[in-house]
C-alpha positions as CSV (number, residue, x, y, z in Angstrom):
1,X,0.0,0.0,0.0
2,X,1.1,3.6,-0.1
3,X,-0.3,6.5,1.8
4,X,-0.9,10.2,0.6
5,X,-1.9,13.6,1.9
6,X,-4.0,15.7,0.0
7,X,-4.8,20.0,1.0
8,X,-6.6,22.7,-1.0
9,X,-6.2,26.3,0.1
10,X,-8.9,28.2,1.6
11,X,-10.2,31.2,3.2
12,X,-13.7,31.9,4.1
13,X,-12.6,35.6,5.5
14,X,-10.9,36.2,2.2
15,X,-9.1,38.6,4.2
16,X,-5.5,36.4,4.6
17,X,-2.6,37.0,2.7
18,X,-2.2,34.6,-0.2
19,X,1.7,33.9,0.9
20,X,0.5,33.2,4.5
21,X,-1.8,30.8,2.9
22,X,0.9,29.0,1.2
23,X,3.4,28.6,3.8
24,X,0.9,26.6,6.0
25,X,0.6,24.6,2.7
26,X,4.3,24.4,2.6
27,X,4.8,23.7,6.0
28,X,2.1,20.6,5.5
29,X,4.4,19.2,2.9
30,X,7.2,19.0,4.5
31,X,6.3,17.3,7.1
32,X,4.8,14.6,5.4
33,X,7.9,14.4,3.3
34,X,10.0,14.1,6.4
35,X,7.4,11.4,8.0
36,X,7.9,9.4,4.9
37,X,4.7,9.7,3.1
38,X,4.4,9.0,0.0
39,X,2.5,11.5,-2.0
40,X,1.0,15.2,-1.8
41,X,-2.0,15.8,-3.7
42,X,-3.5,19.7,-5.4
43,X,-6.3,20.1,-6.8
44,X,-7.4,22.9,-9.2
45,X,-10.2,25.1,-8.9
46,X,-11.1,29.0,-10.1
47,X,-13.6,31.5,-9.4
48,X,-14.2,30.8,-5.7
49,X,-17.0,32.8,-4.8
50,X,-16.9,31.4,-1.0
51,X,-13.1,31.2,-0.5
52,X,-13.3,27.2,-0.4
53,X,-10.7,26.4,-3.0
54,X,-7.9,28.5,-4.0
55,X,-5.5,26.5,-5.9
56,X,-5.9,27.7,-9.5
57,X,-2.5,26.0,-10.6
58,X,-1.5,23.4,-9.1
59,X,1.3,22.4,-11.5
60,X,2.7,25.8,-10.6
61,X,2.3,25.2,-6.9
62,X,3.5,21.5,-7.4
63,X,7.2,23.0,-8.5
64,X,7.2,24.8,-5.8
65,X,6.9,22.2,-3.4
66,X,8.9,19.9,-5.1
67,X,12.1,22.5,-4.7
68,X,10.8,22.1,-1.1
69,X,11.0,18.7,-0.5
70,X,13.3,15.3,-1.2
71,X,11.7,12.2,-1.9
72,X,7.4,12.7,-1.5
73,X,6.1,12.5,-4.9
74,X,3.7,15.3,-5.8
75,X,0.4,14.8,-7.1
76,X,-2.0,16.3,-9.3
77,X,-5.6,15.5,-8.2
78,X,-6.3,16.7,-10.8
79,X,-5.7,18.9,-13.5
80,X,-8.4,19.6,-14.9
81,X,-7.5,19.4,-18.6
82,X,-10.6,20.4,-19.8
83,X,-9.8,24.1,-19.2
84,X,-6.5,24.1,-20.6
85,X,-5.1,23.9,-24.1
86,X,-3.8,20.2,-24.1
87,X,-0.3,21.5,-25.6
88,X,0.5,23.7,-22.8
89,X,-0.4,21.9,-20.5
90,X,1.5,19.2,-21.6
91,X,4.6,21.2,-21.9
92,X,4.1,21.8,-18.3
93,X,3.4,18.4,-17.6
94,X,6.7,17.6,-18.9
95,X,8.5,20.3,-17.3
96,X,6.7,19.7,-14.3
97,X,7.9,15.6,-14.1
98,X,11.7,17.4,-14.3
99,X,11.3,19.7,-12.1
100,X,10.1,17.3,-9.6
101,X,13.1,14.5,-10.7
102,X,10.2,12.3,-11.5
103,X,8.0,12.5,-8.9
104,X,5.2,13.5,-10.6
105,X,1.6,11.6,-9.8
106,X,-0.3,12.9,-13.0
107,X,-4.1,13.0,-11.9
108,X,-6.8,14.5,-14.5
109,X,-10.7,15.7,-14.2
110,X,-13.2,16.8,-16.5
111,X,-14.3,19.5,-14.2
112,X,-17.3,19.9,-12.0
113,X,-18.3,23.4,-12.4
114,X,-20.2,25.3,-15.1
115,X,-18.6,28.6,-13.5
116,X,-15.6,27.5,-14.2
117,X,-15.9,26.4,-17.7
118,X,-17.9,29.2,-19.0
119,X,-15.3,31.3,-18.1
120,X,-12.1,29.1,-19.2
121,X,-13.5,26.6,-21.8
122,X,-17.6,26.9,-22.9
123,X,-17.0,23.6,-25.1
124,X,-16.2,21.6,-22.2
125,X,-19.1,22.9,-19.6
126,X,-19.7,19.8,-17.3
127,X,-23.8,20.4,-18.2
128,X,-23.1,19.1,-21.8
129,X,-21.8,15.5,-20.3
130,X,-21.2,14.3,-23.8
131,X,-19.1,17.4,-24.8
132,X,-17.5,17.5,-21.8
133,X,-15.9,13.8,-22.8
134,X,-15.4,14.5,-25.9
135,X,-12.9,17.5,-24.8
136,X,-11.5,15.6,-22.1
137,X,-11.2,12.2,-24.1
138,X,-9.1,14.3,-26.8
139,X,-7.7,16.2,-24.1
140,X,-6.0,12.9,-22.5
141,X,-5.5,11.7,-26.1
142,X,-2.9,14.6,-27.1
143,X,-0.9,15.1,-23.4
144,X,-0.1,11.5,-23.8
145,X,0.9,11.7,-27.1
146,X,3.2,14.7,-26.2
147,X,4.7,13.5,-23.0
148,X,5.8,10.1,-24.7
149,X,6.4,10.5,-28.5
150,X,9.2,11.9,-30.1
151,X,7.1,13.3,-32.7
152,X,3.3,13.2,-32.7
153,X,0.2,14.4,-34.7
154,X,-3.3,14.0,-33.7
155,X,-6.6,15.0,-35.3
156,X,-10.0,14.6,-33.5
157,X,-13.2,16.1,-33.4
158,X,-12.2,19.0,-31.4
159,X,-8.3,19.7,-31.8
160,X,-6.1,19.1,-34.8
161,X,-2.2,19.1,-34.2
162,X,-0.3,20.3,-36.3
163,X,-2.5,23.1,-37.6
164,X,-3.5,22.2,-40.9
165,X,-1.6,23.8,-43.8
166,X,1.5,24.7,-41.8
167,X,4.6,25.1,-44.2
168,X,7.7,27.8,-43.1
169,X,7.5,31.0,-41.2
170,X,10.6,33.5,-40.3
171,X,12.1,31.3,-37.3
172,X,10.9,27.6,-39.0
173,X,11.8,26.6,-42.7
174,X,10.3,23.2,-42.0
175,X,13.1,20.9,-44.0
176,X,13.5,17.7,-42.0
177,X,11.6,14.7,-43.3
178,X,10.8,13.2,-39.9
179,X,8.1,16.9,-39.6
180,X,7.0,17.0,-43.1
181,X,4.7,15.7,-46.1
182,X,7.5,15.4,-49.0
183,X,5.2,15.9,-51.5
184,X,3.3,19.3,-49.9
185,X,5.9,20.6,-47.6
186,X,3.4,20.6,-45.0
187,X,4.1,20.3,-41.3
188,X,2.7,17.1,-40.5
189,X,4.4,15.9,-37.0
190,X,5.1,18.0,-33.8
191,X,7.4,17.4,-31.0
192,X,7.1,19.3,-27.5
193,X,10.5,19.8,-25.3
194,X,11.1,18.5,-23.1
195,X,9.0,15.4,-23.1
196,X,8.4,13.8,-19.9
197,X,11.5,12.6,-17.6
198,X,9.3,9.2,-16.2
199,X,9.3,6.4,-18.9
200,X,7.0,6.0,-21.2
201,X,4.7,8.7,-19.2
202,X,3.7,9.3,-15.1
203,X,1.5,7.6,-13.7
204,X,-1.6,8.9,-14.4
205,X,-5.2,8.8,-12.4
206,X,-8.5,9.9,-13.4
207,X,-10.6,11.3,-10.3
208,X,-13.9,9.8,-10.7
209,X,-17.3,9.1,-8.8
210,X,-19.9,7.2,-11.2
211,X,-19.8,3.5,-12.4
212,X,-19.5,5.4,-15.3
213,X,-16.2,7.5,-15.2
214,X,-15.0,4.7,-13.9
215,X,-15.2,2.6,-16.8
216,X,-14.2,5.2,-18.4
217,X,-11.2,5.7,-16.5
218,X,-10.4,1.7,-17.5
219,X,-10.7,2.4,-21.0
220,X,-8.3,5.7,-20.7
221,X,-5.5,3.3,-19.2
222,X,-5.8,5.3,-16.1
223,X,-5.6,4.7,-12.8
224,X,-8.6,5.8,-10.3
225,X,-8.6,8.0,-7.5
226,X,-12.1,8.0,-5.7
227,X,-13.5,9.9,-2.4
228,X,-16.8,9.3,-1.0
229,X,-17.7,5.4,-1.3
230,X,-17.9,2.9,1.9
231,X,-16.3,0.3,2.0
232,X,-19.6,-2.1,-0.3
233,X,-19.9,0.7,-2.5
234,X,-15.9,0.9,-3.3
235,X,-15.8,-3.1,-3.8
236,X,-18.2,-3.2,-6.3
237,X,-16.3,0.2,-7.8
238,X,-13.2,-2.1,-8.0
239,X,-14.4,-4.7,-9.4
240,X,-16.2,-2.6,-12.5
241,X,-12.8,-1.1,-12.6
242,X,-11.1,-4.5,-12.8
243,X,-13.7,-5.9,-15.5
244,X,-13.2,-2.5,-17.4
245,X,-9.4,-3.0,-17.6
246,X,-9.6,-6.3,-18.6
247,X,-12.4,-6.2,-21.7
248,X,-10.8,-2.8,-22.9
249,X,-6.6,-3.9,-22.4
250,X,-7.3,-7.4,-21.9
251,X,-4.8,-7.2,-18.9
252,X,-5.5,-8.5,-15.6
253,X,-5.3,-6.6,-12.4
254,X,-5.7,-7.7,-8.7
255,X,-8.6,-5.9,-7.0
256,X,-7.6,-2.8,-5.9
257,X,-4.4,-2.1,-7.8
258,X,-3.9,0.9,-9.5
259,X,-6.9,2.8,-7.0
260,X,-6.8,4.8,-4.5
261,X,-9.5,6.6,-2.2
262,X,-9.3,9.9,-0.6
263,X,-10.6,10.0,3.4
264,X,-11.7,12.8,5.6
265,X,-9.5,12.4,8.6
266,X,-8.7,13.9,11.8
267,X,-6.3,12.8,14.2
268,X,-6.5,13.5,17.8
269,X,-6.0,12.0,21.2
270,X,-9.6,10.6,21.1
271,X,-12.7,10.2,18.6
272,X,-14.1,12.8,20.9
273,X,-11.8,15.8,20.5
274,X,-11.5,15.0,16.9
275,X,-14.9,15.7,16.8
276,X,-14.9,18.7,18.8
277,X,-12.2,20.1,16.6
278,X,-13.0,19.0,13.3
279,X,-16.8,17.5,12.7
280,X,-18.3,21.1,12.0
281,X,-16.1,21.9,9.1
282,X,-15.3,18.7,7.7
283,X,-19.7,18.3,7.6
284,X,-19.7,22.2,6.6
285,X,-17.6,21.1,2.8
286,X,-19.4,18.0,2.4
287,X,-22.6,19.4,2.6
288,X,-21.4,22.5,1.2
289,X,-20.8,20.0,-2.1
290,X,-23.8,17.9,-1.2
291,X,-25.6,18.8,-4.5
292,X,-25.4,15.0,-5.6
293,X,-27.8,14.1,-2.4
294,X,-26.8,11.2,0.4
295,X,-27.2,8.9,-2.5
296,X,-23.1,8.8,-3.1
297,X,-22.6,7.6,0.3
298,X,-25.3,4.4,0.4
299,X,-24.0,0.9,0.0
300,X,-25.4,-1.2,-3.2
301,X,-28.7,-2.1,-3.4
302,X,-29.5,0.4,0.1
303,X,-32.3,2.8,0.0
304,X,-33.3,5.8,2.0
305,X,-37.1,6.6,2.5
306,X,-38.5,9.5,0.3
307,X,-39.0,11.9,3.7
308,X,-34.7,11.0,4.7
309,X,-33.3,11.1,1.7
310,X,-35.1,14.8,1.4
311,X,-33.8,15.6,4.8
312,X,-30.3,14.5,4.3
313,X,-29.9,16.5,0.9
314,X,-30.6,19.4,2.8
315,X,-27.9,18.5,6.0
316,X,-25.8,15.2,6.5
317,X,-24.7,14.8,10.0
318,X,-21.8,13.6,11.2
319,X,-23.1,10.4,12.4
320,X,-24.7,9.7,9.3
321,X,-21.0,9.3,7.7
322,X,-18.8,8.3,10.8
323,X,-19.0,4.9,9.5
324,X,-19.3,5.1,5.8
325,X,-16.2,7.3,5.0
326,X,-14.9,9.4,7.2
327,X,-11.6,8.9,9.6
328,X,-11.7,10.5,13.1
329,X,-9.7,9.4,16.2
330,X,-6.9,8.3,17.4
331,X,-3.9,6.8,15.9
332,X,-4.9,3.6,16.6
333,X,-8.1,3.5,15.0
334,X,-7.2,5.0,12.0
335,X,-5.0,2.7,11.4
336,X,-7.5,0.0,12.4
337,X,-10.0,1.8,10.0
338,X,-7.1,1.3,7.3
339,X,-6.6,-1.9,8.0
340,X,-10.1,-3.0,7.4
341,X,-10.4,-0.7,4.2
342,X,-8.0,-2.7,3.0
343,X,-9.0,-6.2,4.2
344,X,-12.3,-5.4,2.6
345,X,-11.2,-4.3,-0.6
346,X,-7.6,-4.6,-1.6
347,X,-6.9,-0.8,-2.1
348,X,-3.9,0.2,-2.9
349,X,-3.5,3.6,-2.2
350,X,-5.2,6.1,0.9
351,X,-5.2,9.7,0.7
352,X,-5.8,11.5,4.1
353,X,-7.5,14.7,4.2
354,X,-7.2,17.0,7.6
355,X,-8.0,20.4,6.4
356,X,-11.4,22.1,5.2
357,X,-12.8,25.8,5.7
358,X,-13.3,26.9,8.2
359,X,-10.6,25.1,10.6
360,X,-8.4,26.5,12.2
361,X,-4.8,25.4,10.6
362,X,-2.7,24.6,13.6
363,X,-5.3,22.3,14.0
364,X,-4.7,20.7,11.1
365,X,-0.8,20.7,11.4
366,X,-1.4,18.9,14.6
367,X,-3.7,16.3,13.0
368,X,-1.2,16.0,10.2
369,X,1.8,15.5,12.8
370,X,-0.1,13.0,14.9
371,X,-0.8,11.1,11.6
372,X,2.6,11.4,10.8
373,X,4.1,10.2,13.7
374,X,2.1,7.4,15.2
375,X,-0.6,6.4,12.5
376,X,1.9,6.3,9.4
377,X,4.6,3.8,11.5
378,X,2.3,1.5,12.2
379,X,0.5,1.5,8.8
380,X,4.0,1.8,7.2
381,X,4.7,-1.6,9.1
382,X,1.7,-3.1,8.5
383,X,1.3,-2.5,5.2
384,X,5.1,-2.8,3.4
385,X,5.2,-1.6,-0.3
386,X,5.2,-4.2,-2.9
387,X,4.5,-2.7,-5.9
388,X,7.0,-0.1,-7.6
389,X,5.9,3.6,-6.5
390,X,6.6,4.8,-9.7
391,X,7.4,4.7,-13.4
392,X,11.2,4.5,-14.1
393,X,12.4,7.8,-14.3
394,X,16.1,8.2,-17.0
């Protein structure tokens, strides 16, 4: 197994100082370098109205804690490509995978938010679902492509690289045969520098929810990175995954391997004082996101009566998710909590989350050190690495 860290930035005062903002980011890295975790996770959002998320780049702020730190590798969960052009951001993609020394997790969304779209990429609103894939699909198609080819060309619905009709300009007289069509002189291959350091590409991860994107996800050659499910609901996510794999690749992977899942945790002395501490923001961002219902938290085939299901789309309570998907307590039971997560399903990688807005963050530096010191030990020795953490790098 490996174990992971994810933190957004926020502010609900929008009132602090960006840099301040970062540094307890910063400091949070560290640490969990120096504990000997094993990967730090961004994620991307814009336009945040409320001050909940405030990482617009995270492959900017990724470099920046790479510089900071020695051997953690640095994940994107996610990018969301969607809202980028797909050759920039693979050129920083690739520059990013150097300027970590290959220790770059490469984890891509589709996006959630109309805001967001409208305002970076109208094709790829998440309303228009089918859209939406296509732009990612393409999207995924051309950064891999780039990261891993020498030369490359792609043309889809959407995007068409080269541009068509391409022939000589004042800084490129295009004469080498490996970039052009002899007959028309044309431009007919691209090539972005550098390409990435890990070989043939980072590991990528698609951050999904549905049966659906999940699939999906398969088909992509991705791995999955989840959040929400209990522990019945993520074995019969596995196990689509699994099936995926197979009929699209025809390759054959244990349960659980190349997954991971993303827990709300807080660390404390007791259940109790986690509680006290953390239940009212960590249940403030889940039902501040709860615009899918209390449906994404139900184990197969379990239903909710009309009159609960109404009452728990408009406030989830802590109790009602204590035991579906949330890690509060002491060192111990975390880790006890991780050991039956992974008893249950095979999972190969957890991602803790301490922090949401509204929390005070030396609260969450101590839940992060208390993790760090006693929980990760005993999970580390528990739960010894067998797989390779990463592509080879050159």
């Amino acid at each position: 197994m490996r174990f992971g860290y994810s933190q957004n930035i926020h502010d609900l005062t929008k009132r602090r100082d960006y840099g301040e903002l970062l540094d307890e980011l910063r400091e949070l890295a560290v640490i969990c370098d120096r504990a000997g975790m094993d990967t730090f996770w961004l994620p991307e959002h814009h336009f945040s109205v409320w001050g909940r998320e405030l990482i617009p780049n995270p492959i900017l702020l990724a470099a920046d804690l790479a510089a900071r730190t020695e051997r953690i590798r640095i994940g994107l969960a996610a990018a969301i490509v969607t809202f980028w052009h797909p050759l920039r951001v693979a050129e920083d993609i690739a520059m990013l995978d150097h300027l970590t020394g290959g220790r770059l997790e490469l984890g891509v969304g589709r996006g959630n938010y109309g805001l967001e779209a409208q305002n970076l990429n109208p094709i790829a609103d998440p309303n228009d679902q089918a859209m939406n894939i296509r732009v990612f699909e393409e999207a995924v198609a051309i950064i891999k492509l780039a990261l891993g080819e020498e030369r490359f060309s792609f043309k889809g619905e959407i995007y068409e690289f080269p541009a068509p009709g391409f022939k000589a300009d004042r800084a490129h007289s295009i004469d080498d045969p490996a970039y052009v069509d002899p007959a028309t002189k044309e431009l007919i291959k691209l090539s972005i520098y550098p390409r990435a350091r890990q070989k043939p590409l980072p590991p990528m991860w698609q951050v999904v929810n549905s049966i659906e994107s999940i699939q999906h996800a398969a088909r992509l050659d991705m791995g999955i990175i989840m959040w929400r499910p209990g522990v019945k609901s993520l074995k019969h996510r596995l196990t689509a995954y699994r099936d995926a794999v197979l009929a699209a690749h025809g390759r054959e992977l244990g349960i659980g391997e190349r997954t991971g899942i993303l827990r709300d945790t807080f660390c404390a002395p007791s259940e109790q004082q986690a509680v006290e501490i953390a239940a009212e923001p960590m249940m403030g961002a889940l039902n501040f996101s709860n615009w899918r219902g209390p449906s994404i938290y139900l184990d197969p085939g379990e239903t909710l009566a009309p009159e609960e299901e109404a009452r728990l789309k408009k406030h989830l309570p802590y109790e009602f998710v204590r035991d579906r998907c949330v890690m509060f307590g002491a060192p111990e039971r975390i880790v006890a909590q991780v050991d039956e997560l992974h008893r249950e399903t095979g999972i190969e990688h957890v991602i803790f989350k301490c922090s949401w807005p509204g929390i005070d963050p030396a609260r969450t530096r101590d839940s992060v050190r208390l993790l760090c010191q006693e929980a990760l030990p005993a999970l580390k020795a528990k739960f010894p690495q067998t797989r390779p953490a990463a592509a080879a790098a050159e």
